[in-house]
C-alpha positions as CSV (number, residue, x, y, z in Angstrom):
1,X,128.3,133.7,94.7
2,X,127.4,135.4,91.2
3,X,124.4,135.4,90.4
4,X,124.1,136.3,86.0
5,X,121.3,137.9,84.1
6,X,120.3,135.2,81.3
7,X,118.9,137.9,79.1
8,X,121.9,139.6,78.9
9,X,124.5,137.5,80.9
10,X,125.2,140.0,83.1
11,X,126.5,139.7,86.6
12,X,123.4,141.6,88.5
13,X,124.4,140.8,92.0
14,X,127.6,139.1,94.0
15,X,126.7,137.2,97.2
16,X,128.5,137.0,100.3
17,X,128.0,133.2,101.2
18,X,131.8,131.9,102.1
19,X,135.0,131.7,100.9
20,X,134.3,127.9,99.9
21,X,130.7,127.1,99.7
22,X,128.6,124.1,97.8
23,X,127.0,124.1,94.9
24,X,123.9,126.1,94.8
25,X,120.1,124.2,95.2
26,X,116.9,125.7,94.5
27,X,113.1,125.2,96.1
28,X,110.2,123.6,93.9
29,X,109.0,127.0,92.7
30,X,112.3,128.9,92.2
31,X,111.3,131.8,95.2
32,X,114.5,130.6,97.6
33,X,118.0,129.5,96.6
34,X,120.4,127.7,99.4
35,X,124.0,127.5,99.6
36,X,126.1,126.4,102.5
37,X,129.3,127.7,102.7
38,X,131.9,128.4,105.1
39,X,134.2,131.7,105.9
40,X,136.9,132.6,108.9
41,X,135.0,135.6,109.9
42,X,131.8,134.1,110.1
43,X,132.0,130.5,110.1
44,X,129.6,127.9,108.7
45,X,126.2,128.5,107.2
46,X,123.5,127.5,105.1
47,X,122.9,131.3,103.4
48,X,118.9,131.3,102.1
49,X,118.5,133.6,99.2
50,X,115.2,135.3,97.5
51,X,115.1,135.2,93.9
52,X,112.8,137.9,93.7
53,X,115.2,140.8,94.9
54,X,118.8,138.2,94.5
55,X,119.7,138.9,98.1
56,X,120.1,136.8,101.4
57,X,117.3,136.9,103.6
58,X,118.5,134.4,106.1
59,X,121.2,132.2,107.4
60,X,121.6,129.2,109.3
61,X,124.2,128.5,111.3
62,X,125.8,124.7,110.9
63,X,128.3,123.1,113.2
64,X,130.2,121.1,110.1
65,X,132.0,122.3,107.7
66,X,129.5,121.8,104.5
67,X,130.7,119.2,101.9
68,X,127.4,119.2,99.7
69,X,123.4,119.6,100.1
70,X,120.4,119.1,98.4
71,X,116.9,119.6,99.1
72,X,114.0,118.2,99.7
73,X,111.3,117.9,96.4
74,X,108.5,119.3,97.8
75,X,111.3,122.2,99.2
76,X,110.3,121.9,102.9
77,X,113.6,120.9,104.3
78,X,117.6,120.9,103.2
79,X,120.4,118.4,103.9
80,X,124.0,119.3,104.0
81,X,126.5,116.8,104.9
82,X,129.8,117.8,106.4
83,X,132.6,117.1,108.7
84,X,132.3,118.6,112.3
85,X,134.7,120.7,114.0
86,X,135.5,117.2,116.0
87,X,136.8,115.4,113.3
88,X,133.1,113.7,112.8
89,X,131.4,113.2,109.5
90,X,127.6,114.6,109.8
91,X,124.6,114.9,107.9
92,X,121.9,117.6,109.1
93,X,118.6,118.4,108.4
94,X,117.6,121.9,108.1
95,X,113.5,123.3,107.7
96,X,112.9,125.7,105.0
97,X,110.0,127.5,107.0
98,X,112.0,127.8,109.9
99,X,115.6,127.5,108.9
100,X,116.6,125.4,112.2
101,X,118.7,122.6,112.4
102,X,116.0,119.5,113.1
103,X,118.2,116.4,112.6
104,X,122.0,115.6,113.1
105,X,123.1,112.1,111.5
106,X,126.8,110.8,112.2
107,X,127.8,109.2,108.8
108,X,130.3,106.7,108.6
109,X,132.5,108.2,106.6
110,X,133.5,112.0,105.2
111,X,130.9,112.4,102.6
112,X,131.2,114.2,99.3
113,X,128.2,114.3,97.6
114,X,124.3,113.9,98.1
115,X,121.1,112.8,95.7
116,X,117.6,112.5,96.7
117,X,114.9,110.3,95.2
118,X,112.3,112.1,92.8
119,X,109.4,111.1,96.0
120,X,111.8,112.4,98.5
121,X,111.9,109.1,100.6
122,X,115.7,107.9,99.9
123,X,118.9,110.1,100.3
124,X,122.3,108.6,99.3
125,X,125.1,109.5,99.9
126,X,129.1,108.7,98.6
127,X,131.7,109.3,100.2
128,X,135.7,110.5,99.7
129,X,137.9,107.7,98.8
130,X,135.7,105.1,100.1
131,X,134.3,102.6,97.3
132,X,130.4,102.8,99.3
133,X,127.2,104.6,98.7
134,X,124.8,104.8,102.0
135,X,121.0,105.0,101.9
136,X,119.1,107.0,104.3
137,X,115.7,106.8,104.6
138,X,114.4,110.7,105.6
139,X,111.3,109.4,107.2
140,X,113.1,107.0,109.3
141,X,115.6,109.8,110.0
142,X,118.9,107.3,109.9
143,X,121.2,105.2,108.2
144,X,119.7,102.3,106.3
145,X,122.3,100.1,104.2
146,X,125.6,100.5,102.6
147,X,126.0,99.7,99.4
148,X,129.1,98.7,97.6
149,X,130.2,100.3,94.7
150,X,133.5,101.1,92.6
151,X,136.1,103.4,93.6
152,X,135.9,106.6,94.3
153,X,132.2,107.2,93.5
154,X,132.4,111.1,93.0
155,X,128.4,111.8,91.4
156,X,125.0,110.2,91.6
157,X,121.8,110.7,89.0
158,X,118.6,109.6,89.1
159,X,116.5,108.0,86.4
160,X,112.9,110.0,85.7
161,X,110.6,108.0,87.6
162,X,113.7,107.4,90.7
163,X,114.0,103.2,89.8
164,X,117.8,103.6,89.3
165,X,120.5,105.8,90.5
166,X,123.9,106.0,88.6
167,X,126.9,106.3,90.4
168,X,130.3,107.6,88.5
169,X,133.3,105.2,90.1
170,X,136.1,107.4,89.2
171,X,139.1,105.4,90.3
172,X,137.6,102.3,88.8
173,X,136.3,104.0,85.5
174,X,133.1,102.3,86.1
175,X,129.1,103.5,86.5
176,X,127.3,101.2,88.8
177,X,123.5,100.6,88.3
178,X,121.3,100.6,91.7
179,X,118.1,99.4,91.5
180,X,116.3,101.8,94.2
181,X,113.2,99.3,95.1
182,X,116.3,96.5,96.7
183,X,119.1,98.8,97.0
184,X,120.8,96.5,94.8
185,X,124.0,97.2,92.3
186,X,122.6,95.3,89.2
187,X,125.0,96.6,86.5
188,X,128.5,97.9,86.8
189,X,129.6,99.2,82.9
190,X,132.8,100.1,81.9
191,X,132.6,103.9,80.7
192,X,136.3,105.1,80.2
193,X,139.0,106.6,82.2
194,X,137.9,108.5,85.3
195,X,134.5,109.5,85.2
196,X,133.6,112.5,86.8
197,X,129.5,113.6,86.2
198,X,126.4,112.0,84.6
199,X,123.5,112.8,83.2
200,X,120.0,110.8,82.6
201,X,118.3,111.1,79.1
202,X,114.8,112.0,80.8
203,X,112.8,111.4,77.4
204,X,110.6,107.8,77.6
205,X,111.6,104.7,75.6
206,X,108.8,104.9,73.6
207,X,108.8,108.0,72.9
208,X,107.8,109.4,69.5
209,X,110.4,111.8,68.0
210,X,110.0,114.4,65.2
């Protein structure tokens, strides 16, 4: 992993966390990065980086090979969902203050991407090739409800205050609407040929503009 210098966009370090790793999270004050990744020599890992010096100060060892994570907004624990080296897709919790594995969830399916709720209570997670979102709540520590949604979901957004989540169906070229407090789809709008991100206009309604 690269890590550039914004003042100057310089590369000012290169980071030895696999030879195909996630995309990159960061804790609530910026002090710690995490990336999972996975490499022959040493196998799979959740690699715990310090800002403050841009080098790996820890690792974790996984037993899945890492899909995607996300973290936790008060940046006390990480989940990275995976397959296992059984065939099995997993979803693992890992502390921050300890970097152990904690919690070890079988999904239903080989999951692809992850979003958390602004208050940290809901995870949700999509899956490859399979037209289905699944909510876990993190207290509860399990699956909750699956929730059907166009194909081939392939990224999740959160409105600001975490009421909706928007998932991008790129085989059906739709974005379904979840309303978070029912887990219920209440929109599905047609966006265009195969959507593949999102993004969530985070100023209010009502918002004065100058």
């Amino acid at each position: 992993m690269s890590v550039i210098q914004t003042s100057d966009n310089s590369r000012c370090a290169l980071l030895p966390v696999g030879e195909v790793a996630t995309r990159p999270v960061v804790n609530n004050n910026g002090s710690r990065v995490y990336v999972a990744g996975m490499s022959m020599e040493k196998g799979a890992r959740v690699s715990v980086i310090d800002t403050a010096s841009n080098t790996i100060i820890a690792t974790v060892p996984l037993t899945i090979v890492p899909a995607d994570l996300t973290i936790h907004p008060n940046g006390s624990k990480l989940y990275v969902a995976g397959i296992s080296m059984e065939g099995e897709p997993r979803l693992m919790g890992v502390t921050t203050t300890r970097h152990t594995v904690v919690s070890d969830i079988r999904l239903p399916y080989p999951p692809a991407f992850l979003a958390m709720d602004p208050k940290g209570s809901k995870l949700y997670v999509v899956y490859f090739d399979e037209p289905m979102v699944s909510l876990i709540q993190t207290g509860k520590g399990g699956l909750v409800k699956n929730i059907k949604v166009g194909n081939d979901p392939v990224a999740l957004a959160f409105t600001q205050d975490g009421s909706r989540i928007y998932i991008a169906n790129q085989g059906s070229g739709t974005a379904s609407v979840i309303r978070t407090s029912d887990n219920r789809v209440v929109a599905t709008v047609k966006v265009g040929q195969s959507p593949r991100a999102l993004g969530i206009n985070s100023i209010p309604k009502n918002a004065g503009l100058n």
